[in-house]
N, C-alpha and C positions, 0 to 999 in steps of 0.2 A: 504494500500500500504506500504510496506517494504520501507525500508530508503534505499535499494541498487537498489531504484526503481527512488527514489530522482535523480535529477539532481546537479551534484557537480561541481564546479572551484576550483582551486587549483594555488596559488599564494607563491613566495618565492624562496629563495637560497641554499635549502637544498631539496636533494630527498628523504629522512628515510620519513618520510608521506607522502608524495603520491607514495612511495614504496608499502607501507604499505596499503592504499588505495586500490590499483591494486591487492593485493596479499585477499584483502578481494571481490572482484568484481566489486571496482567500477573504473567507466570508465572515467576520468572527461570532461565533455562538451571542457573546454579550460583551459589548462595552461599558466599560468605568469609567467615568468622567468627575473629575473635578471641578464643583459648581463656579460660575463665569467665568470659566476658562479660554485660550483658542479655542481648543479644543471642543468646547462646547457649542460654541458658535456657528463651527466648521459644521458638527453634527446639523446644528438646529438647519444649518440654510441648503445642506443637502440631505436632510430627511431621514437620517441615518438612525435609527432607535440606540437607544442609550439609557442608561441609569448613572444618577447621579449619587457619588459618594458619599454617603451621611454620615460614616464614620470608621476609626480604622476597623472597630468590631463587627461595624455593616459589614465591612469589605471583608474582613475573616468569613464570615456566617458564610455569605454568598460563596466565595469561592468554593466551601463545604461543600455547600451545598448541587454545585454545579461537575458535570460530566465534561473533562476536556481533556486534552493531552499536553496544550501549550499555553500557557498565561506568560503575556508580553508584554512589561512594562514602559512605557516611556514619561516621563516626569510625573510619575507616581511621588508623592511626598510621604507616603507612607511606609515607616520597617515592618515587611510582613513576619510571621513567624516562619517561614518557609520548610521547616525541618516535619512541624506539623502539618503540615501543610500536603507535603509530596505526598503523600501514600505510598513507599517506596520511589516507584521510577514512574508511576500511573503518570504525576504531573510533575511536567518539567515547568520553571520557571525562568523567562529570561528576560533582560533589564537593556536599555540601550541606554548609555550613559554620553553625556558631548564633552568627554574628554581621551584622554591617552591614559589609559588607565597602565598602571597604578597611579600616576599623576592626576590629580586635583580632582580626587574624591571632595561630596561635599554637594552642597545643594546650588552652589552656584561657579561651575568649572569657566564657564566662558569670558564672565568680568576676570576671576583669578587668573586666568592665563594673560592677560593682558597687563593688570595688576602688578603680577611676577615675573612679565617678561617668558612665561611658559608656553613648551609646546601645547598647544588645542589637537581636538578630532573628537572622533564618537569611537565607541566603545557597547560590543552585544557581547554580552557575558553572564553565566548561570548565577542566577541566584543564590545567595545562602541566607544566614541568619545574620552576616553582618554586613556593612555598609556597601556598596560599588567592590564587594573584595570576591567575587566568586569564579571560577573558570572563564577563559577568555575565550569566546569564540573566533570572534573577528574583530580588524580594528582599522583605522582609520586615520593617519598623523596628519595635521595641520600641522607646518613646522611656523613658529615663533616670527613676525615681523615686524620691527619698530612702527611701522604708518598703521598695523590694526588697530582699527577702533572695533567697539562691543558690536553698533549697529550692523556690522558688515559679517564682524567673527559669528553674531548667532544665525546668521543666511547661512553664512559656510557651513556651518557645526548641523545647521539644520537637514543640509543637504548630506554631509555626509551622513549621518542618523538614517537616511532611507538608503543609502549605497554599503553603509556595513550589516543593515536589517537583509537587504536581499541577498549579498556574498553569503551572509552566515545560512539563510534558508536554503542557497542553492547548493549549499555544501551539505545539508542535511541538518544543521547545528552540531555537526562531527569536529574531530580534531580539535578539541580545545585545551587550552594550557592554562596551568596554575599561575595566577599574578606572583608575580617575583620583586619583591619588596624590597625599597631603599630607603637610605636614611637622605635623601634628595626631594623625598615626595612633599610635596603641597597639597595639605586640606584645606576647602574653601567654601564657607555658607558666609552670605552678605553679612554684614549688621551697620546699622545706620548712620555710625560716628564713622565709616569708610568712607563717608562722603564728604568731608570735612578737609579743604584743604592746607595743609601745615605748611609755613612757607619756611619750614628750619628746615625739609624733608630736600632732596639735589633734584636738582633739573627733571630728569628724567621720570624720577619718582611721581613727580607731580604730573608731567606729560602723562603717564601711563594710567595716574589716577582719573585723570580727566576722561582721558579715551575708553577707560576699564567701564567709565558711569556715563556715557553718550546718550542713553536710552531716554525715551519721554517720560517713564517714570522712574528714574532716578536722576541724573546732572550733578555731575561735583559742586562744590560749594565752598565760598569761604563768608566771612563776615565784613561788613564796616557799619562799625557800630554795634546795634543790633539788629540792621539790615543783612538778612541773608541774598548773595548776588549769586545766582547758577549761574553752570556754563557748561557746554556741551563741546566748545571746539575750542584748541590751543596750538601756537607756534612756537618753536624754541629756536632762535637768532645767537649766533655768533657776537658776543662782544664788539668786535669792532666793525659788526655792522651799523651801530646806530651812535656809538662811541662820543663822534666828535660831534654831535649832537646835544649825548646827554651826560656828557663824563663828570658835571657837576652833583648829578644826582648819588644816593646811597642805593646800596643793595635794597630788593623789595621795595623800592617806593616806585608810587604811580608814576611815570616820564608823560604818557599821552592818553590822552581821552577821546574818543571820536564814534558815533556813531552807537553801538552797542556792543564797542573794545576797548579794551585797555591794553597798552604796554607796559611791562612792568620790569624792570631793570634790578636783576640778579648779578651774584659776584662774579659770574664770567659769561655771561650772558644773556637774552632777554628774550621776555615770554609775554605772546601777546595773544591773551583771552579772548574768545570774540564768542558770538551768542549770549552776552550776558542777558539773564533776566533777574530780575528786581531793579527798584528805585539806585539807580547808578549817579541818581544829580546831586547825591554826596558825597560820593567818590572826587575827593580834589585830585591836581595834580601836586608830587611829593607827598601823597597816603602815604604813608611804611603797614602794607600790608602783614607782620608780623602779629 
């Protein structure tokens, strides 16, 4: 019997896999949705039946409850019990993760690779009882580039999610390898003072922070005052590009103002914010953004 013969569930907040899924034949028994999700959306506008997650103990019962061979997760936020779960080998569970696994377990690999300057990609791998750590079936590297921003890395990560969901199907979900652990790994779930930018932190740091938080609901941040000013895009300038211009000015102080940007003149270079949003008409020139 063909794997597209297999009985499949499909759980998560993202539709690119069980897009993908569909686009290969399979039909899944039941989906799990994460209430106002994409994913849910995607359901609603192409008619796709679905239930919605009420809680991790709903989602335990049902899966009990249910006859399937393959339960495939994709941004599931839930740790299943999966030990109880298998009934032996009856149900396999398998998880698509958007990184390089072992690297940047965690609920949010995409900002952290950028964040950290880390390799990205997706990652379908057997479930177990602890986090993104189970057998590797397939995988997928996005290697590391200074210009990623978040907006673009989660297209990419997204894409690849359906290109290592089908390699692993078409291979059977065979030949998979135990994750092999280093003391190099990065774990990564967001928290909200991430978005807070420190102007003690180097050049790069803060570029990467900015880029890491691009998205519409999050934008890096710093303060003046107690005016918080987002910003979703930033430039990093050579010294003595603007130099004989601004050589009077101090590290972190404002140099120019124009439009919804600022320049801001660092100890060997200069960093020019642009997207700001909030009240920017206090921002003088000469802030010391520190």
């Amino acid at each position: 019997m063909s794997l597209k013969e297999d009985k499949f569930v499909f759980a998560g907040n993202r539709f690119f896999v069980l897009e993908e899924m569909m686009s290969l034949g399979i039909t899944p028994k039941a989906v799990f949705c994460v209430k106002n999700s994409f994913l849910e959306s995607e359901l609603v506008s192409r008619e796709i039946p679905y239930e919605i997650i009420e809680s991790k103990v709903w989602l335990v019962n049902r899966i009990k409850e249910l006859d399937f061979n393959w339960f495939v997760s994709s941004g599931l936020p839930i740790i299943l019990p999966i030990s109880r779960l298998k009934k032996g080998n009856k149900k396999q569970f398998i998880n698509i993760h958007p990184s390089y696994l072992p690297d940047l377990k965690g609920v949010d690999p995409v900002p952290g690779a950028i964040l950290f300057g880390r390799d990205s990609g997706a990652t379908c791998h057997f479930m177990d009882d602890d986090i993104d750590a189970g057998e590797i079936i397939h995988q997928i590297k996005i290697p590391y580039q200074p210009g990623l921003t978040a907006d673009l890395l989660y297209q990419l990560s997204f894409e690849a999610e359906k290109r290592v969901f089908e390699q692993s199907f078409n291979k059977g979900f065979g030949n998979a390898t135990t994750q092999l652990s280093n003391k190099e790994e990065k774990y990564y779930t967001f928290h909200e003072d991430d978005l807070m930018i420190d102007f003690g932190m180097d050049d790069w740091q803060i570029v990467r922070q900015v880029r890491a938080f691009n998205t519409r609901s999050k934008k890096a941040r710093f303060l003046i005052g107690t005016e918080i000013i987002k910003t979703t895009d930033v430039q990093l300038f050579e010294t003595d590009s603007f130099e004989a211009l601004y050589s009077s000015f101090q590290p972190n102080e404002v140099v120019l103002k124009y439009a919804d940007s600022i320049l801001v003149k660092r100890q060997l270079s200069y960093l020019l914010f642009k997207n700001l949003e909030g009240d920017i008409s206090n921002i003088c020139i000469g802030e010391n953004l520190m």
